[in-house]
N, C-alpha and C positions, 0 to 999 in steps of 0.2 A: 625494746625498739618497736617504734609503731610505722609500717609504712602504708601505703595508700592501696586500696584492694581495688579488683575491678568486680563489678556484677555479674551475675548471669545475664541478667537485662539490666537493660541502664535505668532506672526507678522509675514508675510513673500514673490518672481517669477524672473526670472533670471534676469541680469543683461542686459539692450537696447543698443544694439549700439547706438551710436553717429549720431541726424537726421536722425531716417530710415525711409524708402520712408514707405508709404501707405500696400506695397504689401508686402514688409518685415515685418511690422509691423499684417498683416491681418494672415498671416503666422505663426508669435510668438503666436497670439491671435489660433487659427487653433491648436496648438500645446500643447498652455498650456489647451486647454479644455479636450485634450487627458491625458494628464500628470496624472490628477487630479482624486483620483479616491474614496477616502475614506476621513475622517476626520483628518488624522496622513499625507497623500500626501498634504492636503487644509493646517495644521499650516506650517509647510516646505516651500510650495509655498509661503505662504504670508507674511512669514517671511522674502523671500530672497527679494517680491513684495518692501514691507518699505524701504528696505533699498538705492531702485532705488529711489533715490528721483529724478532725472532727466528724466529718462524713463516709470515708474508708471504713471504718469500722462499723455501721449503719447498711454502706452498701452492699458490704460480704458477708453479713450475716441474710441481709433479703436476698444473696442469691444462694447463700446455703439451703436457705428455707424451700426456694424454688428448686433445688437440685435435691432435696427430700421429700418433693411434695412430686416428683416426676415416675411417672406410672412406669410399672417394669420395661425396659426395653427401648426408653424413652430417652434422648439424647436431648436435653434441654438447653445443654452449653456445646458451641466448638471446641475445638483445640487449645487455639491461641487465647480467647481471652479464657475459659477454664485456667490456663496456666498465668496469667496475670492475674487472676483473683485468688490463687493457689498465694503467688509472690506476695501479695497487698496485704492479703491475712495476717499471712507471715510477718511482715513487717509490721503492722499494725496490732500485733500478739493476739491476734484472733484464730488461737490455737484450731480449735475444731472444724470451725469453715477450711483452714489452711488445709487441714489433715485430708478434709474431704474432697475439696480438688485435687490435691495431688493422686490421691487414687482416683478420682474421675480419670484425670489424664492420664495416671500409665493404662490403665482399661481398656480406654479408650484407643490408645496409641496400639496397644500391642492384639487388642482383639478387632478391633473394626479398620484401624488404618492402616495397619502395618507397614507404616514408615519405617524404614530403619533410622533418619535423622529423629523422626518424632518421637521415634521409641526410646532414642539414647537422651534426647532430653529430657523424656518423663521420668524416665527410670532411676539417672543421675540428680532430678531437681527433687527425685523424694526421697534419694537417697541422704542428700545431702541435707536435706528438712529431717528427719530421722537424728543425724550427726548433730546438727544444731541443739537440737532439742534435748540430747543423751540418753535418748530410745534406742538404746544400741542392740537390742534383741530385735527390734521393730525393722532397725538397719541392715542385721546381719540376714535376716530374711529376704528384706527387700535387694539385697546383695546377693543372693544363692537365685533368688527368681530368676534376675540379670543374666548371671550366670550361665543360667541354663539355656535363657534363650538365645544368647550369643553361639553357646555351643553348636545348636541348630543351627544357624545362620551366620554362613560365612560375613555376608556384607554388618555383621555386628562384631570384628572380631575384637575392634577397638572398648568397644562397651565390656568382653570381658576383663580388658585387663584394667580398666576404672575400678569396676564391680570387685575384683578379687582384692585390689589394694586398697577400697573403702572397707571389705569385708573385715580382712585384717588388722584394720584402726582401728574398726569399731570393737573386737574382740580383746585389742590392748586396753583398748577405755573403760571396756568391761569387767577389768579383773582374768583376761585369759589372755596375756601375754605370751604365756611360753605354748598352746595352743596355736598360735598366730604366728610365735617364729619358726617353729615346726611344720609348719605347711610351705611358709616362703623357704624354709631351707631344702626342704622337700622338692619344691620346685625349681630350686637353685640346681641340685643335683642333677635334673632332668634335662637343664637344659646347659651344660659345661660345653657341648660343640654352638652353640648358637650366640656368639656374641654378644649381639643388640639385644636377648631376651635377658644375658644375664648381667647387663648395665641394667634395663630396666628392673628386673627381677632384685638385683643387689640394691638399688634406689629403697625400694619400696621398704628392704627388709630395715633402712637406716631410718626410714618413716615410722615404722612400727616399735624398732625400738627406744628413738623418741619418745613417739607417747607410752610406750611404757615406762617410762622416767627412766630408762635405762642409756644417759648422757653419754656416757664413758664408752660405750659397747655404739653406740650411732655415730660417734663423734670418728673411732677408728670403722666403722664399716664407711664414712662416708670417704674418707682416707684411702681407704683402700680402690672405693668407686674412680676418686680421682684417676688411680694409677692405673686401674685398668682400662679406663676412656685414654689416658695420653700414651699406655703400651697398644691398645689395642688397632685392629684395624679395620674397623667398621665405621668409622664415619673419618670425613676427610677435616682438615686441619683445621678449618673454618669452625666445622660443626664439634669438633673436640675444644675449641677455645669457648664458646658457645654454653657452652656443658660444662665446662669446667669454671667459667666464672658465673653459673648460677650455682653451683653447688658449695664455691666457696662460700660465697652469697648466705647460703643457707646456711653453712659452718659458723659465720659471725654473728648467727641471730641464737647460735648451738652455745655459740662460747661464752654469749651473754647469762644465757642460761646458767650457766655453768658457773659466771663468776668470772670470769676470765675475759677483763674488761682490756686489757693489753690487745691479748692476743683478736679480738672481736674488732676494736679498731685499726688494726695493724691490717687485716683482709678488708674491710673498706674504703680504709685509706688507700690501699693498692688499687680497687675500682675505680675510686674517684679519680685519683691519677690517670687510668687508662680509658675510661669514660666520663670525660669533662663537663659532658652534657646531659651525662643521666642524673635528671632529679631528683630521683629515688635514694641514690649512691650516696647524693650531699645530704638531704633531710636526713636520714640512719645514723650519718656519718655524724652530724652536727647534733642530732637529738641524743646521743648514743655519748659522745663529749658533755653533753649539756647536764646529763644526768646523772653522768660520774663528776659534777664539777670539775671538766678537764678543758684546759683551753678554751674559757665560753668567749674570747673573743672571733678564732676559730670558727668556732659551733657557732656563731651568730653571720659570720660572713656566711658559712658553709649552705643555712638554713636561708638565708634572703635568696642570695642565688637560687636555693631549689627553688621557692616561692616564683622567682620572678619567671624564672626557667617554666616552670607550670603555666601560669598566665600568658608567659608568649605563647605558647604549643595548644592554650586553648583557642586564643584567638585566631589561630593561624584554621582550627576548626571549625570556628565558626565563619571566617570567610569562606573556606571551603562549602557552608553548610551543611557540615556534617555536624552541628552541636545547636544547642538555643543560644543564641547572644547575650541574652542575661547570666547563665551559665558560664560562660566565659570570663565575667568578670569576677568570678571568686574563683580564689587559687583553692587547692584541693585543702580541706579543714584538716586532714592530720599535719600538713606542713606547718598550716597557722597556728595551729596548738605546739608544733616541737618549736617555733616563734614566740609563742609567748611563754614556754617555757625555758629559755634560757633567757630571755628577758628576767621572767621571773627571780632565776638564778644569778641574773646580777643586781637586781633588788630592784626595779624599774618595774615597779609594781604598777600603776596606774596603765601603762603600755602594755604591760603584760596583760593585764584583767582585760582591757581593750582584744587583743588577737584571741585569748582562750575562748570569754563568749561569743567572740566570731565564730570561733568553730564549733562549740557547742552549740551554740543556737543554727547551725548552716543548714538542716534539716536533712543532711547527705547520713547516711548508712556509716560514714567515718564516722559522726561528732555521737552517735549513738553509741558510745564505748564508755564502759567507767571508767577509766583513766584520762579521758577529756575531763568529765566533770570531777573526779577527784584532783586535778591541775588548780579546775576554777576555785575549787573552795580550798585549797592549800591558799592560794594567793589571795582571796577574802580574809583568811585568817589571819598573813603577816600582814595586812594591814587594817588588824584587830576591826573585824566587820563580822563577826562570832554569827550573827543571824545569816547572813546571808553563805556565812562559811558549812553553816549546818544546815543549809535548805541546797547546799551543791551536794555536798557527801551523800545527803538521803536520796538524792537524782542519782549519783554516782549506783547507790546499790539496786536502785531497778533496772541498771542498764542487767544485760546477760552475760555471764562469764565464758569466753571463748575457748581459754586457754587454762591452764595452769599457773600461768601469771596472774591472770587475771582475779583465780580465787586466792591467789594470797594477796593480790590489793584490796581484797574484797574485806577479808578479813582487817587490813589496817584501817579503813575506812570506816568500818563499825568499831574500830579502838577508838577513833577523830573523834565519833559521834558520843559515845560514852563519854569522852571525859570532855567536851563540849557543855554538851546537858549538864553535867555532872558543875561547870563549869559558872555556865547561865544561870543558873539557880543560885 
């Protein structure tokens, strides 16, 4: 099940001339540190940053350079665009510039400015760069740092409990699992009078044994979360429905996992039903049908609706102007792609190939998934176009693997390719 993510920032720094020299380049860099001045100037910027897919990687390497050529004690970058050229990196797999902002900024954040907001975004944006990457030593450090300094500082209490629950992911991904459930259970015990800490504390522990591939053991701790939000009496009836249908939520994405294609649509279907208007609800709902070949007539109503449902709600943000109006007129590319793949699935290949490289090509942080472009070149293939089926798959495997799904697609996708080649010849 793919559904639509939201950023930290919403993507975006101008457009590079074509080959500029060093001094042009140091210049741009000189300019955009000027530009940048708040959190609403940093999504704007690094919005327009993505979209330079040719110049992005040119401009964060000349301000790596300038943030390694700055004399001890020397702050050559702010905050904010530091943390947009941190992003831009990132997105643009300019590993080492990436790596280097983001420690400018927590440094920065936690020794000279001592924000507490500034601090919770450094700390979390390299935590979560860490987790991306599967630096998970890298992460559990930069997770104990967190830690500590929340300890110290009351107005940080929120950052510890990030910090503790990235800590303990990143320890499952590592190979210390039962390490990870031994500390949350540890902290379970501490806190048996405090309600709210051991909803949140029991959440975390259903996280952990997740990614420890431990299904079966997350599947009943999340079971259990349920019963003690709907016995308990810490949050009122509002905030216990609330909580209870995002954790189903998360059970149907457990159940897929799992195998358990019944029971995964039987809790979305409940959603959909109760939130007619939620987007997300129908694309899961109908991409989730579409790929079990269940009901693709269903799955294709279910899936336009979300579609269309998205494009009102953006437009409705750009009247507001709270979006760009070009923006608005494309619907969110994971919907388009769960579109053209039950197209797909009902052989309506030519329509289908149409919505896929919409969303592949839509330049959004969705259509950068290898299960977008493994879609596109399944559907090149049934309509025997073997070149262009073997030039998606080989796109499919440089995308990066997020999930565990992801590397066993990754695997099918280099079987395509072998017996392709194998094929071609």
């Amino acid at each position: 099940m793919r559904t639509a993510c939201a950023s930290f920032f919403l993507i975006a720094v101008t457009a590079l001339a074509a080959d500029p020299t060093d001094a042009e380049l140091r210049d741009k860099v000189l300019k955009f540190n000027k530009e940048i001045t708040n959190e609403d100037s940093a999504n704007a910027k690094l919005k327009e940053l993505n979209k330079d897919k040719a110049g992005t990687p040119k401009l964060v390497k000349a301000a790596a350079q300038a943030l390694r050529e700055a004399k001890s004690g020397e702050k050559p970058f702010r905050f904010y665009p530091a943390m947009v050229l941190a992003k831009a990196a990132q997105n643009a797999k300019e590993y080492e510039p990436a790596e280097a902002f983001y420690k400018f900024c927590t440094d920065n954040a936690i020794n000279d400015l001592k924000t507490p907001k500034l601090i919770k975004l450094a700390c979390i944006s390299q935590i979560d760069y860490y987790l991306a990457r599967k630096q998970y030593v890298k992460a559990i450090d930069a997770c104990k740092r967190a830690e500590q300094l929340a300890e110290d500082d009351e107005n940080l209490a929120d950052l510890w409990a990030l910090a503790f629950e990235k800590q303990l992911r990143a320890m499952a991904r590592n190979g210390e699992a039962d390490a990870a459930l031994d500390q949350i259970n540890n902290a379970i015990k501490k806190s048996r009078r405090n309600e709210s800490q051991m909803v949140q504390l029991t959440s975390i522990k259903a996280t952990v044994e997740h990614d420890a591939g431990k299904l079966e053991d997350a599947l009943s701790t999340y079971k259990d979360l349920l019963k003690m939000v709907d016995d308990g009496s810490a949050f009122t009836d509002e905030g216990k429905k609330e909580i209870g249908d995002g954790l189903r939520y998360t059970m149907s994405g457990l159940f897929l996992e799992m195998g358990k294609v019944e029971e995964a649509t039987n809790e979305l279907d409940k959603l959909v039903k109760e939130y007619p208007d939620n987007a997300t609800y129908k694309n899961d709902l109908g991409f989730t049908l579409a790929d079990n070949d269940l009901n693709l007539d269903k799955a294709e109503r279910l899936i336009r609706d979300a579609v269309d449902m998205d494009l009102k709600a953006r437009k409705k943000l750009a009247d507001e102007g709270k979006i760009d109006p070009e923006l608005a007129k494309k619907a969110n590319p994971a919907y388009i792609d769960s579109l053209g793949w039950v197209l797909f699935k009902k052989k309506k290949y030519e329509e289908a190939l149409k919505n896929l490289i919409e969303s592949a090509s839509s330049g959004d942080d969705e259509s950068d998934h290898i299960e977008i472009w493994d879609h596109v070149g399944d559907c090149y293939l049934a309509m025997d176009r073997k070149k262009e089926a073997l030039e998606s798959f080989q796109k499919a495997l440089k995308m990066e693997d997020n999930t565990k799904k992801d590397a066993e697609r990754r695997r099918k996708v280099t079987e395509k390719i072998n017996k392709l080649k194998k094929e071609m010849k």
